[in-house]
N, C-alpha and C positions, 0 to 999 in steps of 0.2 A: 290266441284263445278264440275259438268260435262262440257265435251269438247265433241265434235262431231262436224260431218258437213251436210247438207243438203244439198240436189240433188233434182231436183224439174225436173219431164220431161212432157212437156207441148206436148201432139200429135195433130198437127195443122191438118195434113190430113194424108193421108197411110206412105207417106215415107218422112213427114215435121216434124219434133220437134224441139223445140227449150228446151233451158236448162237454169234452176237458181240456181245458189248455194250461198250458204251462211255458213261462220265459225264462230260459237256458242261454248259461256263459259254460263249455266244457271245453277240457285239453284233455291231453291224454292222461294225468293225474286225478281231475279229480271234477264233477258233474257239479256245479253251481246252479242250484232253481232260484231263482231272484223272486218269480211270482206263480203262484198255482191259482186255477179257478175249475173247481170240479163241477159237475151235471149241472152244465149251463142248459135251458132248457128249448133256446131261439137262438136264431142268429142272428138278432139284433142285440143278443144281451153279451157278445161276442167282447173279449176286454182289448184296449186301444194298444197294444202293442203287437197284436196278431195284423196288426194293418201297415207298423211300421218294419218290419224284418223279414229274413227270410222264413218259409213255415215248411215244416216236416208235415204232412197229416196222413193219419193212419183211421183206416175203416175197419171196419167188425160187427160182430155181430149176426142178427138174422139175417138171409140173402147170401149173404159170403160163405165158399164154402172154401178147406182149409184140409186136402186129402195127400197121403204117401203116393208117389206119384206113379207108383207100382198097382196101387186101390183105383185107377182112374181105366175103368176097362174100354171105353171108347174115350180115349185119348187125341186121337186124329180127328176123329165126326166132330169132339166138342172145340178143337183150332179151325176147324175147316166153318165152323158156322157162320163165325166171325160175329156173335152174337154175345162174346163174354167181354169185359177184360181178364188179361192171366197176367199171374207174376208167380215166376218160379222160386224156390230158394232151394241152395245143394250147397251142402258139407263136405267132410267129411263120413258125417255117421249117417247123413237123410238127403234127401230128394224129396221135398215136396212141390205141391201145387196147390194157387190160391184162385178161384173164380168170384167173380163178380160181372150180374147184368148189366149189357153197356146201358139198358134205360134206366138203369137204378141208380148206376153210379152217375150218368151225366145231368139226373135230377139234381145230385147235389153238389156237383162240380159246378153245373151252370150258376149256382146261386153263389159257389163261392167266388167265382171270376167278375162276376159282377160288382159283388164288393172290393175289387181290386187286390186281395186278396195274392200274395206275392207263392204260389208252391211250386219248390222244388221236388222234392221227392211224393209217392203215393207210396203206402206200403197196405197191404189186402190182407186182413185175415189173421190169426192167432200166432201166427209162425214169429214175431216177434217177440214173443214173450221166452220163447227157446232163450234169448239171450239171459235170462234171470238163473237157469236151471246150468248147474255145474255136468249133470252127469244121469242119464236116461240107462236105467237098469232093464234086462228081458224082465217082465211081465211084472215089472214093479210103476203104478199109478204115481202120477206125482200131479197136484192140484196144485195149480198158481192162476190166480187171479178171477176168473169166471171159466178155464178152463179144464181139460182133463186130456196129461200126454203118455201113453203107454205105449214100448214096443212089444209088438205080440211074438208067437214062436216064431213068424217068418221076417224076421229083423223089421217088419214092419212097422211106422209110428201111427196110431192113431188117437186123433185132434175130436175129443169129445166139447160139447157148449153146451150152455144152458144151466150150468151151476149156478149156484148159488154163492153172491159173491162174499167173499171172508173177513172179517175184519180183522185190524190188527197189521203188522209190519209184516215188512219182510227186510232181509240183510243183504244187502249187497257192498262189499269191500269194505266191509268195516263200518258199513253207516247204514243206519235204519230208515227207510220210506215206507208210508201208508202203503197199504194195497191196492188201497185205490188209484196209486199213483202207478202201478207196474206198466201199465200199456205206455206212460211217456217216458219213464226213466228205458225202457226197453227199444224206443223209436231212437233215443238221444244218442243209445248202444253202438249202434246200426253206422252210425256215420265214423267211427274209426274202425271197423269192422271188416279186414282185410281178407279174413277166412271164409267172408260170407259169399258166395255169389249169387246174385240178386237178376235176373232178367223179365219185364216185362214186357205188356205190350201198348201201355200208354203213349209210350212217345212219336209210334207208330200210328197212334188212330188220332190223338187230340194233340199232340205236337209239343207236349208239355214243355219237353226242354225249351223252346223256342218262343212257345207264349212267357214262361217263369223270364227268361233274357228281356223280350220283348218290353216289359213291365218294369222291371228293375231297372233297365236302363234310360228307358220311357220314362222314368220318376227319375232319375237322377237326371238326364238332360233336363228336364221339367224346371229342378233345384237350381242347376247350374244357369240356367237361361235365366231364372228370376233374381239368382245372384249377383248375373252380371250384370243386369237391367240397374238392380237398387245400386251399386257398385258406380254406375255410370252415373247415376242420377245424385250421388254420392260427389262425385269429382267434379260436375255438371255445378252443384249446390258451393261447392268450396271454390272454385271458380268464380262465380257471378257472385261471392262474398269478397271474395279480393280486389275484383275489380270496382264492385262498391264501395268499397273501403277506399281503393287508390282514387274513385271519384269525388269520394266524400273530403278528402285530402286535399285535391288538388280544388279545388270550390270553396274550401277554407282559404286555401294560400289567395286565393281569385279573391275573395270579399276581403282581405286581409289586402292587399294589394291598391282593391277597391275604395279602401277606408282610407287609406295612401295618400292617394290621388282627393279626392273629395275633400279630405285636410288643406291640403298642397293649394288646391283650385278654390277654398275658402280662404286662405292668408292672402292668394293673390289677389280675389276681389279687394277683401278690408285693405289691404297696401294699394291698389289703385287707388280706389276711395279716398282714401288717407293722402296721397298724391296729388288729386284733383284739388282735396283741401290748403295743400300747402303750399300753395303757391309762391311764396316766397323761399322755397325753398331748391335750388337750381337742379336741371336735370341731371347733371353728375350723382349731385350729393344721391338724388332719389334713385339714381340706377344702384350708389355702392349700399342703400340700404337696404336696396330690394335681393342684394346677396346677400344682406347680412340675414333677413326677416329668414331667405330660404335656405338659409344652414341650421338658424334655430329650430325651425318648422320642422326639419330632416332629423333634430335629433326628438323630436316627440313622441314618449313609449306610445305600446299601448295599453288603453286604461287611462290616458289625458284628450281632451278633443275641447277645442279652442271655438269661444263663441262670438269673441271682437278683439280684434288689436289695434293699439292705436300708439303710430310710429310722432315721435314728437309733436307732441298732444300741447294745446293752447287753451291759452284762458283769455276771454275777453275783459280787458281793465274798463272801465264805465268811467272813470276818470278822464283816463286819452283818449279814449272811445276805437282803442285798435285791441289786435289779435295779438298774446303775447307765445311764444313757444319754446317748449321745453327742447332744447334740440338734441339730447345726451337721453332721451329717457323714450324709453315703449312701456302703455299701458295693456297688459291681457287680461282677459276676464275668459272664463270657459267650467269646465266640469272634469274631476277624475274620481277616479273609482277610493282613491284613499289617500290622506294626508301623506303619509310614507312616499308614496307613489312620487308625487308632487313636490317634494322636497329633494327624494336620489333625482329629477329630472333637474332641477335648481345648480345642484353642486357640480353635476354633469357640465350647463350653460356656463358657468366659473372654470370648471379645470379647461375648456375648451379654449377661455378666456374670449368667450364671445359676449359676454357680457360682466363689469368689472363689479357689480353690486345687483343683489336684489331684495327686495322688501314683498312679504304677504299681507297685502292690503285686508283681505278679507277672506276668512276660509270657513263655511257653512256646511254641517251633515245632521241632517236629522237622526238617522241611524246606520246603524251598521252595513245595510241593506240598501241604501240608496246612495247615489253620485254626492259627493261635497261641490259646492260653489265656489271657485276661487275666483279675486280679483288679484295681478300680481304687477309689480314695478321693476322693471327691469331700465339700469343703467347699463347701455352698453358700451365699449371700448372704442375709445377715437383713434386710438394706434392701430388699432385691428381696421378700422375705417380708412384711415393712411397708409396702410398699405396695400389694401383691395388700390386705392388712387392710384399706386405705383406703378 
């Protein structure tokens, strides 16, 4: 199905036109008008689909003259001037010829190219309206639309103007169109119109076919170049999202890693510390505790973070006046995000059997919203000690 649009420029006197467009889907079945806009009166008032598609536009009126091309008695002088445009049409049953001044006509060509304005075909003159009329009788008038077509006795046709235009339809294949509509439903004709022969001499002096390509394809490279622009910057955009995301990712695993280590390099202060204090306690013993502290420490979620431990913890007796020590026992004190949390890590330390008992000395949460306080006691395994010895 074809798409186009129609421009219709009606020349009422030197510097009066008014304008009709109409947007057309046609096959060979049947003329679909999607939108009409009659006696537009500027060409700014011009409606927005005459600038997106391809356009028919058909001229008439005053200036345009529209004769049997047998009535054109200096035929040669008026090709020879090079002062017209011409467009012929031959049948069948006519031979005519359509004039138009090239300063008339490139007055309003030049304003339509400017508007960018996409024309393919120019059609001159009343000779399309032929297409509405079934059958041209000797010396019978037939009036369609602002015109008047009679063959006289010498099979000649003559193309009268200046009527007055009629209201009311007219029929064409079964279906009725205003009158006012004849000059575009007659242009839309024209284009499956294989009986017509149609020659001008526009393509000749203003290169139409060439500027009409020129433009079309000029807009469509236009489209395509800004499609693959956004298109890029598209792939560009999903790109530098992935690879933020993979950064984002790996900076998690890094501060996650990070929180590891800072753990691990806080238990081994407090167990030095704890070391230096326990002097009575032999560097053996303190080497296999310090595997023990760093397996417990290794199985620490996260969501627990440790704030003192303290590896067989003493009490001074004031009676003997010495240091006594608990040597089966680690005191931890620290923070986790939830009770739950801090209990699966507890039974975890048990089935590991790295430690044989524990007690929750103390566990503080203000609310839901903030770290609990834990103190905890952990008994650990002296078998598990003997055999790190081994």
């Amino acid at each position: 199905m074809k798409k186009f649009a129609v421009i219709e420029l009606l020349l009422e006197m030197e510097d009066k036109i008014s304008f009709s467009c109409c947007n057309i889907m046609y096959d060979t079945k049947e003329i679909i008008i999607k939108e009409v806009d009659l006696e537009i009166d500027s060409f700014d008032d011009l409606p927005a689909y005459v600038f997106n598609t391809t356009v028919l536009l058909s001229i008439h009126g005053k200036g345009i003259i529209t004769k049997d091309i047998h009535q054109v008695t200096n035929m040669d002088e008026v090709l020879s001037t090079g002062q017209s445009y011409t467009q012929t049409w031959i049948t069948e049953d006519y031979h005519l010829l359509s004039m138009i001044r090239q300063e008339l006509m490139n007055k309003y060509l030049t304003l339509l190219f400017e508007m960018n304005i996409h024309i393919k075909n120019i059609y001159l003159g009343a000779a399309p309206l032929l297409q509405l009329i079934h059958e041209i009788s000797e010396n019978k008038t037939i009036n369609t639309y602002s015109y008047s077509f009679v063959f006289d006795n010498q099979k000649q046709l003559k193309i009268s103007s200046g009527l007055q235009t009629e209201k009311g339809d007219f029929v064409y294949k079964n279906t009725n169109y205003p009158i006012k509509q004849s000059m575009l439903i007659s242009i839309a004709l024209l284009e499956n119109n294989n009986k017509l022969s149609i020659t001008d001499s526009f393509n000749e002096k203003i290169n139409l076919k060439s500027r009409f390509l020129y433009n079309r394809y000029f807009k469509l490279v236009q489209r395509t170049a800004i499609f693959l622009f956004f298109t890029l910057l598209l792939i560009n955009f999903l790109i530098f999202k992935m690879i933020s995301q993979k950064n984002t990712s790996v900076n998690v695993e890094y501060l996650q890693l990070d929180k590891l280590k800072s753990k691990e390099d806080s238990l081994r202060r407090i167990i030095n510390e704890q070391e230096k204090k326990n002097t009575n306690v032999g560097n053996k013993t303190n080497f296999f505790l310090s595997i023990l502290t760093d397996r417990i420490a290794s199985t620490i979620p996260e969501g627990i973070k440790l704030s003192e431990i303290n590896v067989n913890p003493s009490k001074f007796l004031r009676e003997q006046k010495v240091f006594r020590f608990d040597f089966d026992k680690i005191l931890v004190n620290g923070y986790a995000d939830n009770s739950y949390l801090l209990n699966q890590w507890l039974k975890l330390l048990e089935n590991k059997s790295l430690i044989t008992k524990s007690n929750v000395i103390t566990y503080k949460q203000e609310s839901g919203l903030s770290n609990g306080y834990f103190e905890l006691e952990f008994y650990y395994n002296n078998q598990w000690l003997g055999l790190i010895k081994k």
